[in-house]
C-alpha positions as a Markdown table, in Angstrom:
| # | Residue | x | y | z |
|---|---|---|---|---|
| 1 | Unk | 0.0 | 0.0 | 0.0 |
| 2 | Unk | 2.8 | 2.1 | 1.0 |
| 3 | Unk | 4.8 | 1.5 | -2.5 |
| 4 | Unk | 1.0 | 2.7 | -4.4 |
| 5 | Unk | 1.2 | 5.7 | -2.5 |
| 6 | Unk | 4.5 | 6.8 | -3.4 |
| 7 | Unk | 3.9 | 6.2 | -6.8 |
| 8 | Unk | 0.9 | 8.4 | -7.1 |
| 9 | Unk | 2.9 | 11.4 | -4.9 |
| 10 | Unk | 5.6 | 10.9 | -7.7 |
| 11 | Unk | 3.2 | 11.0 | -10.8 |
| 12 | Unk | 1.2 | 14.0 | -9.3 |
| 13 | Unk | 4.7 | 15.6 | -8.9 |
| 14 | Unk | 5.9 | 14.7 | -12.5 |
| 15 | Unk | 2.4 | 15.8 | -13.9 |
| 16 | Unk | 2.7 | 19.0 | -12.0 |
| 17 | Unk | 6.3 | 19.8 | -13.3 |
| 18 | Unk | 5.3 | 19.1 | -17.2 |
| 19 | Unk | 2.2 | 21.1 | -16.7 |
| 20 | Unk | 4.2 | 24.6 | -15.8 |
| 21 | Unk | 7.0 | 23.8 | -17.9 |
| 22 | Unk | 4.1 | 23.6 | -20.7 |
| 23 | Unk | 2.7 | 26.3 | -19.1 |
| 24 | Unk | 5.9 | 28.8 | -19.4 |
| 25 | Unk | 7.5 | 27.2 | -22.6 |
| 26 | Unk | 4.1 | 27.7 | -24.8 |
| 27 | Unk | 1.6 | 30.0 | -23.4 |
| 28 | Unk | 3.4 | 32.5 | -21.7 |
| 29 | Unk | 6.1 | 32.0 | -24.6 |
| 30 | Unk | 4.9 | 35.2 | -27.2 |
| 31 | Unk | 8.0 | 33.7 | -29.4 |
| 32 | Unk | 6.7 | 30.3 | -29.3 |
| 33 | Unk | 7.8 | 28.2 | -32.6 |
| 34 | Unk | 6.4 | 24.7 | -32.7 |
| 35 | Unk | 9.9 | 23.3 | -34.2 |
| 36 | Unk | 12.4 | 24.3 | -31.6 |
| 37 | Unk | 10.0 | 23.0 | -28.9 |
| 38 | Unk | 9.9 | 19.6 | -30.4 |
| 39 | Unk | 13.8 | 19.8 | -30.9 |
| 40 | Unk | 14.8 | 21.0 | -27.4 |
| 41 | Unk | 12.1 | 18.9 | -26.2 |
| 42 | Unk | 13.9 | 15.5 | -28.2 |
| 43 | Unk | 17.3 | 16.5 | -26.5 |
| 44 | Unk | 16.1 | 17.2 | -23.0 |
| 45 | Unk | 14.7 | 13.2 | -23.6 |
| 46 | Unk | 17.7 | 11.6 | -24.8 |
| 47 | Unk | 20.0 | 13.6 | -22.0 |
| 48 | Unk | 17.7 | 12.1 | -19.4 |
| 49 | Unk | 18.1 | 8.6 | -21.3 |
| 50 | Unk | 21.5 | 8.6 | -21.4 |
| 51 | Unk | 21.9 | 10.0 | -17.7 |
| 52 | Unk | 19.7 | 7.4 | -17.0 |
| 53 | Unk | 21.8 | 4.7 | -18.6 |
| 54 | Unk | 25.3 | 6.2 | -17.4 |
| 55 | Unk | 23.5 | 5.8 | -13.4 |
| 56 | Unk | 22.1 | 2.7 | -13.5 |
| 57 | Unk | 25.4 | 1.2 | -15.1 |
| 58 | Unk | 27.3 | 2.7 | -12.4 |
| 59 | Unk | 25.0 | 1.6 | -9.6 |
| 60 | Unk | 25.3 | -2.4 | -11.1 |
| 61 | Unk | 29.1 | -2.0 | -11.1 |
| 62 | Unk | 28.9 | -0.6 | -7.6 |
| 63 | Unk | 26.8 | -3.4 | -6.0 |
| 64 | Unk | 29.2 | -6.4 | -7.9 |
């Protein structure tokens, strides 16, 4: 029960960040251009991937 609960803290929170960073980055935004959205929004992804990759690679190594 415990585990469920901390999941649904950690989606509000993740739903909550997206929503004012969509919030700032488009509406507020009066220079808003679809394209460099979509392309700062595709490297922001594969940073996190490979950040992602590069931790969990280092945490395996670390528990062997």
């Amino acid at each position: 029960m415990a585990k469920n609960k901390k999941m649904r803290i950690l989606y509000i929170i993740m739903v909550a960040i997206f929503s004012v960073t969509f919030y700032f980055g488009i509406i507020v935004n009066p220079n808003f251009n679809i394209y460099d959205f979509c392309m700062n929004l595709s490297s922001e992804v594969l940073g996190l991937v490979i950040a992602i990759v590069l931790v969990d690679t280092y945490v395996r190594e670390k528990r062997k």
